[in-house]
C-alpha positions as CSV (number, residue, x, y, z in Angstrom):
1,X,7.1,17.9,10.2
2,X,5.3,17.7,7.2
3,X,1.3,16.7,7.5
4,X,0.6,13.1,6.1
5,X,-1.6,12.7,2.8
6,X,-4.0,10.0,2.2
7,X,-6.4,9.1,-0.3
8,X,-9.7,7.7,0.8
9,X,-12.0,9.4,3.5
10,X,-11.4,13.0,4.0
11,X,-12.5,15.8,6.3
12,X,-15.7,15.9,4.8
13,X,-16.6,12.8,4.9
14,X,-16.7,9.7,2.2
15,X,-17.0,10.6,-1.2
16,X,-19.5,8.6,-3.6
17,X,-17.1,8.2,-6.5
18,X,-13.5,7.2,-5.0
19,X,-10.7,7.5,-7.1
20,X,-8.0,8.4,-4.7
21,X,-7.4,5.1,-2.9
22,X,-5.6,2.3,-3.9
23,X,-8.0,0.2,-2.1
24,X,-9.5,-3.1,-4.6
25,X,-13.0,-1.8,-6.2
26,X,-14.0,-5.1,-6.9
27,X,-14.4,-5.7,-3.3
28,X,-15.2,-6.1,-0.7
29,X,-14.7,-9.7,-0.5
30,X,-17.4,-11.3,0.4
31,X,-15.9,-14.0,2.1
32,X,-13.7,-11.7,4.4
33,X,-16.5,-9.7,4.7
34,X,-18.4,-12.3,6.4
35,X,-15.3,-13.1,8.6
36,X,-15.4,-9.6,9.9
37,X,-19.1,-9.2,10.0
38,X,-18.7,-12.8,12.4
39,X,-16.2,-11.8,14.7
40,X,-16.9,-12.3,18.2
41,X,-15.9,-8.8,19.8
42,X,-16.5,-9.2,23.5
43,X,-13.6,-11.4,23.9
44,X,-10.1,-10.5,23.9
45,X,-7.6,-12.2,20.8
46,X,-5.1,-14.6,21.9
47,X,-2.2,-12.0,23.0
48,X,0.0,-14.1,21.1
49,X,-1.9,-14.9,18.0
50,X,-1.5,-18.2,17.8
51,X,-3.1,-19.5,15.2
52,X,-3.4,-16.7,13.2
53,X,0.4,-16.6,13.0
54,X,0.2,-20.3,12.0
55,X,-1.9,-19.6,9.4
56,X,0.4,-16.4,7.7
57,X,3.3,-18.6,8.0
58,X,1.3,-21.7,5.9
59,X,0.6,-19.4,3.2
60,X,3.7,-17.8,2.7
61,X,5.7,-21.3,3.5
62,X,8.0,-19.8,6.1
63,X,8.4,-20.5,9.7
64,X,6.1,-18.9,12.4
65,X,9.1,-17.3,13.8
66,X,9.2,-15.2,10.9
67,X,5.3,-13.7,11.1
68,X,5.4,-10.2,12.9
69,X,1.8,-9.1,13.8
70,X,1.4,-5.0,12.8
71,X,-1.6,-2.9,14.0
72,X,-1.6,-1.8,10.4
73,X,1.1,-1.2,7.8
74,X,1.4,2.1,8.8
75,X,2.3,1.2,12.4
76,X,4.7,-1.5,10.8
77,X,6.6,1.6,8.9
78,X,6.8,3.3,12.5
79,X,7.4,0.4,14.4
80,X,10.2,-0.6,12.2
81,X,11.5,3.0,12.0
82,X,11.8,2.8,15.7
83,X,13.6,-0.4,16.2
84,X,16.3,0.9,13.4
85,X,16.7,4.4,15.0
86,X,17.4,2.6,19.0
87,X,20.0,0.6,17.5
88,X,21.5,3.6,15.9
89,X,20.6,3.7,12.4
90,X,21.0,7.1,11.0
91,X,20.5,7.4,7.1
92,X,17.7,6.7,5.6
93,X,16.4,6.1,1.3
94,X,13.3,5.7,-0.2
95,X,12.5,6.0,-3.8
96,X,12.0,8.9,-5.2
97,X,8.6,8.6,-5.5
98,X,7.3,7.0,-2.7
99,X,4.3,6.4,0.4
100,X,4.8,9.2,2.7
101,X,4.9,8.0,5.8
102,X,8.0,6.2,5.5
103,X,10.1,9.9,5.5
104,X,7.4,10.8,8.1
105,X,8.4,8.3,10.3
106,X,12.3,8.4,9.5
107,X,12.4,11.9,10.0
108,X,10.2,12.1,13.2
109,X,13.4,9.9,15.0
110,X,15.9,12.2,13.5
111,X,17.2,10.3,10.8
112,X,19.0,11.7,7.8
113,X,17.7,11.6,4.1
114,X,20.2,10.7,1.6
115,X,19.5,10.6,-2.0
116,X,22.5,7.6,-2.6
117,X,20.6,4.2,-1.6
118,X,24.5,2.8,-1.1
119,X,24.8,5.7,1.9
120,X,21.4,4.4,3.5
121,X,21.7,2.1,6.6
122,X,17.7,1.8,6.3
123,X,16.0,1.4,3.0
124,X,12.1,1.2,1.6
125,X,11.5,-0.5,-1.4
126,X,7.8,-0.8,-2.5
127,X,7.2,-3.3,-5.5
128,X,4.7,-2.2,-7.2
129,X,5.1,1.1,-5.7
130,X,2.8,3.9,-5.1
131,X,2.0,6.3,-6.6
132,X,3.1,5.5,-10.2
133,X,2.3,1.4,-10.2
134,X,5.6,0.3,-11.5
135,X,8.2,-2.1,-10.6
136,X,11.4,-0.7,-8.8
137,X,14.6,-0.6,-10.2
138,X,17.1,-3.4,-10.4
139,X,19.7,-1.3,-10.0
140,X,18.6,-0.2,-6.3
141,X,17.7,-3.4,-5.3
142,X,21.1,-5.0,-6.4
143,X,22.8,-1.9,-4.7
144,X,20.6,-2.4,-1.3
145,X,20.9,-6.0,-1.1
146,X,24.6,-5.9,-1.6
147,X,26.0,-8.4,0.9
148,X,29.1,-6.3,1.6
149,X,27.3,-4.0,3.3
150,X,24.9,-4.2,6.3
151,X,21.7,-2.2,5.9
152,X,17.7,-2.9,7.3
153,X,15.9,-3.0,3.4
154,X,12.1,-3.2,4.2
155,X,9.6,-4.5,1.1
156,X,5.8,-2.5,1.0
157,X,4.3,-5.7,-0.8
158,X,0.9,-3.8,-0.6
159,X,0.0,-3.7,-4.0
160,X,1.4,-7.4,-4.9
161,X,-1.9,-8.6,-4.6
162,X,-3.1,-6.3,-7.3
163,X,-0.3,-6.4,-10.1
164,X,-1.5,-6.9,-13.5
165,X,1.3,-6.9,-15.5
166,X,5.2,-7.1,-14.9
167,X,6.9,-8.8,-12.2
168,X,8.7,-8.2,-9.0
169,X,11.9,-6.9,-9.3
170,X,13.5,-8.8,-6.3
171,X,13.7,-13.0,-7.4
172,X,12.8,-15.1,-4.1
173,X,16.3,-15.3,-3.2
174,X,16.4,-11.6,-2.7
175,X,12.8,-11.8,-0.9
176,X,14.5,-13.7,1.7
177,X,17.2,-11.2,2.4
178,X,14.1,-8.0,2.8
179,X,11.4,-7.8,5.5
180,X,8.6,-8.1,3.7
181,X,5.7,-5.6,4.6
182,X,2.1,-7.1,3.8
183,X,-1.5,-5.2,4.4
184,X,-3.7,-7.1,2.4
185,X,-7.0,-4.8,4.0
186,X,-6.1,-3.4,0.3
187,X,-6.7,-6.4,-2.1
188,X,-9.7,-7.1,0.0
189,X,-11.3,-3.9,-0.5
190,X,-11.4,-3.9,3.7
191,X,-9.4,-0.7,4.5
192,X,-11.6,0.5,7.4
193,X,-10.0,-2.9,9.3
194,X,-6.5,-2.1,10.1
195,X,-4.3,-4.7,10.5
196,X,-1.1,-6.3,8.7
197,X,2.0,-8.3,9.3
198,X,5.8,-8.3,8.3
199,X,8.0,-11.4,7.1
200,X,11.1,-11.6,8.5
201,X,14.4,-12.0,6.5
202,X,15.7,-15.6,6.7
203,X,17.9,-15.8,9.6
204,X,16.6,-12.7,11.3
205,X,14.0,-14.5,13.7
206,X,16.0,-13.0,16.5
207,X,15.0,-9.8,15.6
208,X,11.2,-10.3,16.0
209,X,11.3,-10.3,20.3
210,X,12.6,-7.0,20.1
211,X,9.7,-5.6,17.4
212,X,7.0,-7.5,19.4
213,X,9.0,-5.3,22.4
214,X,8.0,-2.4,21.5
215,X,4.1,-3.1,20.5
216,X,1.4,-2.9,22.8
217,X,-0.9,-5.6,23.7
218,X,-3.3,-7.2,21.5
219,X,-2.0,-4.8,18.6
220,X,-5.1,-6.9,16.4
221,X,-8.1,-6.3,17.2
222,X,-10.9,-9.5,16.9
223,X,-11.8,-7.9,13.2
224,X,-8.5,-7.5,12.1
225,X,-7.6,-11.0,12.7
226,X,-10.4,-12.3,11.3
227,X,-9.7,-10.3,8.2
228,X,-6.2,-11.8,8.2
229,X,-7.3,-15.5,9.1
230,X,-10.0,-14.8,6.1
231,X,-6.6,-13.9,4.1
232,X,-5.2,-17.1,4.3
233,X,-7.9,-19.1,2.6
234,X,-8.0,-20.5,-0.6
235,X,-11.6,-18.7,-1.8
236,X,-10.2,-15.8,-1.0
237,X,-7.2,-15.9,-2.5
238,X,-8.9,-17.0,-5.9
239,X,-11.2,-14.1,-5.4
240,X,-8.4,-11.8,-5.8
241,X,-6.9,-13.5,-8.3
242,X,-10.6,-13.0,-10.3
243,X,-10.4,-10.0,-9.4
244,X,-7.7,-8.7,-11.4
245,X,-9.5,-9.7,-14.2
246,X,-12.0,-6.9,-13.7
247,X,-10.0,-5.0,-12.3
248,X,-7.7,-4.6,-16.2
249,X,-11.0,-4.1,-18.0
250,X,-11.4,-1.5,-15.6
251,X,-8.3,0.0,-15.6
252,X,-7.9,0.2,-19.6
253,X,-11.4,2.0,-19.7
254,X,-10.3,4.6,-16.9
255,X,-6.7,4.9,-19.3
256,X,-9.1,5.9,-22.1
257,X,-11.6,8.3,-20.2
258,X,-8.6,10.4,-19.3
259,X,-6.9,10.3,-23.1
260,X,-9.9,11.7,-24.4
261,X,-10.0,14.4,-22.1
262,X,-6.3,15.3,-22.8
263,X,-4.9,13.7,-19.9
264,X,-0.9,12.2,-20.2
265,X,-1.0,9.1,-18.5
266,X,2.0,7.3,-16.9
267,X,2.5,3.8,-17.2
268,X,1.7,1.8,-14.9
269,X,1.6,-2.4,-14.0
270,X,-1.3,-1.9,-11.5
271,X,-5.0,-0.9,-11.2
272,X,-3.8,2.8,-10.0
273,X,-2.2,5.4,-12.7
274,X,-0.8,8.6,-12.3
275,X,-1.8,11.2,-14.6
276,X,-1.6,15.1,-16.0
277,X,-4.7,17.2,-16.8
278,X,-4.0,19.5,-19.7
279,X,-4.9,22.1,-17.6
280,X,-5.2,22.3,-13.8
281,X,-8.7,21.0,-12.1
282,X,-10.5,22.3,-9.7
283,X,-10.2,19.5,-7.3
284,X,-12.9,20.9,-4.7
285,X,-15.3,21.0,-7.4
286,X,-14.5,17.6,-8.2
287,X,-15.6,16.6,-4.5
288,X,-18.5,18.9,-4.7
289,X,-19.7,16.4,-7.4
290,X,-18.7,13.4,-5.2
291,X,-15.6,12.5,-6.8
292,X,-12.1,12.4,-4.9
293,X,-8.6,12.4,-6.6
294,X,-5.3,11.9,-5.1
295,X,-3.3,15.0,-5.2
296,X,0.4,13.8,-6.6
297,X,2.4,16.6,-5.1
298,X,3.3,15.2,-1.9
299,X,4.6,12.8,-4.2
300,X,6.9,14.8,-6.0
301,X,4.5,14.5,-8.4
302,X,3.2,18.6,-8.7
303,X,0.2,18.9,-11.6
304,X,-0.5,15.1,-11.4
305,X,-3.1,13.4,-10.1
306,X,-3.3,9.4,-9.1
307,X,-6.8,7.2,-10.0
308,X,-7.6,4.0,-8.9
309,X,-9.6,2.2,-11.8
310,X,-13.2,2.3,-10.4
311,X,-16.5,0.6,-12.3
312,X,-18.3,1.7,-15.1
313,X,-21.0,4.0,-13.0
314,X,-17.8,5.6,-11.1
315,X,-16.1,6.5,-14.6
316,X,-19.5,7.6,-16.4
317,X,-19.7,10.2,-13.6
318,X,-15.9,11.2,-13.9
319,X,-16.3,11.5,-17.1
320,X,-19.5,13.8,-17.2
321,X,-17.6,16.1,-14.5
322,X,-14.3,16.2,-16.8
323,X,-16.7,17.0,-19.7
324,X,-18.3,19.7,-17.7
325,X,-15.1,21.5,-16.2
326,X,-13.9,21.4,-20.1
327,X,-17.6,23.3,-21.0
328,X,-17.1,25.6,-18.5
329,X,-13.7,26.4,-18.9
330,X,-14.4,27.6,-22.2
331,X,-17.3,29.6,-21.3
């Protein structure tokens, strides 16, 4: 088994200038911030979440039956993994490119890559995806959502919150066929409180007894679901929406840091990029100077490197450490 990679926190500790998570830099929000900071933790959540499933399911317009509660998107991508592999699912597909953990978890219950998304019986879609913050392709999602063929397709809607540009590639109609996979901790610029939630596919509310099954109790802690409850207001939804604002100024400036130091830079419809030094970095000398990138390798990515757009003190002191590494490489 193959370690898991994250950006964000390492080892070492936090890093002053964080490049390497996808997490929203304009946050956090203040608003879910305060909902957090607020919550009452000596009392136990309602085990079934009443309300707070209420809520999802108003902002999303779908039934409650269709809200399943996740300790964290993470845990959804094992929980989900689990349910598929008990009922016998063998073959697996995820983009080529693509999150980790969801091979991590396919693999730990024995199921079979395949590199055909028409041979998978469970699918991973992730729109836009990570790392390279593009759209997937139409032709795999028309292939996995073809209705003469019965396969579990799950949607990492993630980054939704933080397109800014493009569109999804799957129309609503197709949304309704996919469970959709939501952490919004990311748009909120919250990712120390883990929680999330899945949308069931239309018709597939039978489905959610046996997933709730095989959680534990209270799988939300009292911050987690006030984060979520916070996600379902309008403030905060307009503050993420004002966010993207900043957050494309932001991006466009971090795009040129890295063209003038040589850098090839993928495209990309997010604040995240992937990107190619013209010659290797020392990445430990990077976080000597209190800046973190994401290695790309585990990726598939070797040589490349993914940023998060960050604000203009964050890029200033990229930038000075890129124009050192370039002095000293020519020494």
């Amino acid at each position: 088994m193959t370690p898991r990679i994250h950006g964000g926190t390492d080892a070492l500790g936090p890093v002053r200038w964080d490049f390497s998570s996808n997490a929203n830099a304009c946050g956090p929000c203040p608003e879910a911030l305060r909902a957090v900071q607020n919550a009452d933790a000596t009392r136990y959540p309602d085990p079934s979440y009443t309300r707070l499933r209420a809520a999802l399911a108003a902002l999303h317009r779908v039934a409650p039956a269709r809200v399943l509660l996740l300790a964290s998107a993470s845990e959804g991508i094992q929980r989900l993994t689990a349910w598929r592999a008990r009922a016998g699912d063998q073959r697996f597909w995820t983009p080529e490119h693509a999150y980790g953990d969801y091979a991590h978890a396919a693999t730990a219950w024995g199921m079979q890559r395949v590199r055909a998304p028409q041979e998978a019986q469970l699918a991973w879609l992730c729109d836009p995806g990570s790392p390279l913050g593009q759209g997937e392709s139409p032709e795999a999602v028309r292939t996995l959502l073809d209705s003469s063929r019965s396969r579990t397709v799950v949607l990492d809607r993630a980054y939704a919150p933080l397109r800014l540009a493009g569109a999804s590639a799957l129309s609503p109609a197709q949304l309704d066929r996919v469970w959709q996979l939501w952490s919004p901790n990311k748009a909120l610029g919250l990712t120390g409180v883990r929680a999330a939630y899945a949308l069931a596919p239309r018709g597939a509310e039978a489905e959610l007894p046996t997933l709730e099954a095989l959680a534990p109790s209270w799988p939300i802690g009292a911050h987690g679901e006030a984060m979520l409850l916070a996600w379902t207001q309008d403030a905060v939804q307009r503050w993420v929406i004002q966010s993207r604002h900043t957050l494309a100024d932001w991006a466009r400036a971090l795009r040129a840091c890295l063209t003038r130091h040589g850098w090839t830079c993928a495209a990309s419809d997010t604040a995240y990029l992937c990107a190619g030094p013209p010659q290797p970095i020392d990445a430990a000398a990077l976080r000597a100077r209190g800046i973190r990138l994401r290695d790309a390798r585990s990726f598939g990515l070797p040589g490349w490197w993914r940023l998060s757009a960050q604000g203009p003190e964050a890029l200033a002191a990229l930038d000075a450490a890129l124009r050192a590494s370039i002095v000293e490489a020519a020494a």
